[in-house]
N, C-alpha and C positions, 0 to 999 in steps of 0.2 A: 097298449101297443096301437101302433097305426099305419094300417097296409095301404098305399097306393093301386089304386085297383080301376078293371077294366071288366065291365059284366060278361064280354067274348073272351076275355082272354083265355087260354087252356092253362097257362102258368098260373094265374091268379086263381084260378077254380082250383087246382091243385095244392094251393097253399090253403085255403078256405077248407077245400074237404078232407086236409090233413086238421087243419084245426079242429071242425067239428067232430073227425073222431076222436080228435086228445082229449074233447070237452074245453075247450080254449076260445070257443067262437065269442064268445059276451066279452072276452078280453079284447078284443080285436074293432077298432074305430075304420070304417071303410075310408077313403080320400079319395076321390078322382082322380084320374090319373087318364092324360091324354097323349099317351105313348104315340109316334111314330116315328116309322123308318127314315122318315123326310123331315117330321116338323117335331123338334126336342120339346118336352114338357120344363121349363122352364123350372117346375117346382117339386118335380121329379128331380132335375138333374142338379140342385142344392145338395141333395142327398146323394145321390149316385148319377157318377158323371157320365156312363150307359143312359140316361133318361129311361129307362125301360122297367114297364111294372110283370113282375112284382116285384114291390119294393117296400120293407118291413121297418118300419122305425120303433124299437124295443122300449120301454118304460123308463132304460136308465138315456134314450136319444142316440143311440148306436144307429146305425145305416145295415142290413143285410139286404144284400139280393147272392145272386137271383134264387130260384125256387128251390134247388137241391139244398141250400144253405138256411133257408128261410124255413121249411120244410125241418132239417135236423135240428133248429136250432128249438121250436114248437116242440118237436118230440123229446127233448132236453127238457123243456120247463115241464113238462106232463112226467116226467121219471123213465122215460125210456120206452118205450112201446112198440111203435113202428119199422125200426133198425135192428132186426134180428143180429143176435149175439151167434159167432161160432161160424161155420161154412153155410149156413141158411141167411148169413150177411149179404153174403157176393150172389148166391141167386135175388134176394128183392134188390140187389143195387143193381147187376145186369138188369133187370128187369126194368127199373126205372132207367137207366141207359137208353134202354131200345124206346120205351114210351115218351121218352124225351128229344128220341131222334125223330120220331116219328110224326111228334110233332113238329120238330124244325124243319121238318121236311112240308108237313101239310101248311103251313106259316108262309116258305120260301114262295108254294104255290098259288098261296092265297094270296098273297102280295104283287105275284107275276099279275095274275089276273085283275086283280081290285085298284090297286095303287098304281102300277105303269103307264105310262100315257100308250093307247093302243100302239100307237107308231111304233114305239120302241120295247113292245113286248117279243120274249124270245121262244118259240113255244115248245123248242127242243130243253130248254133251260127247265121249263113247267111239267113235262112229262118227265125229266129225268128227277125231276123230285115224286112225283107222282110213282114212278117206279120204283123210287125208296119206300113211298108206304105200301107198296104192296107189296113188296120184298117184306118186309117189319109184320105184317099183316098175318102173312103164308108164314113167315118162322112161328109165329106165336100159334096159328093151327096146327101148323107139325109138330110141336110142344118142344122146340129148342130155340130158347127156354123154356122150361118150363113154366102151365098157370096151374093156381088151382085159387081157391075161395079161401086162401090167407090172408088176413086185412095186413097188409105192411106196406111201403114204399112203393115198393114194386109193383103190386097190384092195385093202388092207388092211383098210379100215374099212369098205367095202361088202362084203367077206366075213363078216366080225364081227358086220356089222347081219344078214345071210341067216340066220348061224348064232342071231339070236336070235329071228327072226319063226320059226324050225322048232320054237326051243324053247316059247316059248311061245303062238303063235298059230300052230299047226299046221292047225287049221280052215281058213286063208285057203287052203291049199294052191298058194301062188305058183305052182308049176313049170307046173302047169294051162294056166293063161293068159299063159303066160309064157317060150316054148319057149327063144330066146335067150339071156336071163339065166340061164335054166335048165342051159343047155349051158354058160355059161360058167363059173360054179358049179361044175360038176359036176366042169370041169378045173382050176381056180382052186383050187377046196376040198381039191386030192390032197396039197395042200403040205403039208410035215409040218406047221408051222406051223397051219396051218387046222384041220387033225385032233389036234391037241393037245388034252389035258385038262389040268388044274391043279387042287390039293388043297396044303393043310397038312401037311408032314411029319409 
């Protein structure tokens, strides 16, 4: 298999650390992959006409994106693991829901700020994403939904989303206001999986 990949992306680190817990990662050929909102990857978008990583091209030359799909399709080749069977489904897929809003949310901000030519930055447009993740933030402290230290989907991708508000919105300093998530974070994050890096051989 061969993932189009971005070392910041928070989607691409979420397909990666759903592989390495299936035990999938040796199967997986990294490509570069130079996704933007502005300038289309050319060799991304032969594959998916979105240009946008992650983008999973399978053994038999299938095209999947994006990550929820790319994500279920890994936990199919490994027999099943991550997608809890029964009404413990729909909590790790809410779960991944919210860690997937949260980062389109920290994504929309990072864009306002990184890629907009100043002139035309909007900055009620960048806090009202910003008050999506701390909306996202506060639910997951107040435990609705619920976390706890189940490895599945859903606590998957609300580590993935943590790992990228530290990367890139370090300012919010979550753990602050946030003692719970904090803590849970703190034992969640030890998995090799969490503490993985990823680079281009």
């Amino acid at each position: 298999m061969k993932l189009f990949f971005s070392p910041t992306s928070p989607y691409v680190r979420k397909c990666l650390v759903t592989a390495m817990e299936l035990g999938l990662t040796d199967r997986i050929e990294l490509l570069l992959g130079k996704a933007s909102p502005v300038l289309p990857d050319t060799a991304i978008a032969e594959h998916n006409p979105l240009g946008k990583v992650p983008t999973l091209i399978t053994d038999d030359g299938q095209a999947l994106y994006d990550s929820r799909v790319i994500c279920e399709y890994l936990d199919h080749l490994a027999g099943g693991q991550l997608f809890p069977k029964g009404p413990a489904r729909w909590q790790a897929l809410t779960l991944q829901a919210l860690g997937d809003g949260l980062l389109d949310a920290s994504l929309l901000a990072r864009y306002e700020e990184a890629l907009r030519p100043e002139a035309l930055r909007w900055s009620d447009w960048r806090q009202g994403q910003l008050d999506k993740v701390r909306r996202a933030l506060q639910a997951l402290e107040s435990g609705s939904p619920a976390l706890d230290q189940q490895v599945h989907i859903g606590t998957l991708t609300i580590g993935c989303a943590l790992w990228y508000i530290d990367l890139r919105f370090s300012e919010l300093a979550w753990r602050d206001s946030h003692p719970k998530l904090a803590a849970w974070q703190a034992t969640f994050g030890q998995r090799a999986s969490m503490k993985a890096e990823w680079s281009l051989p």
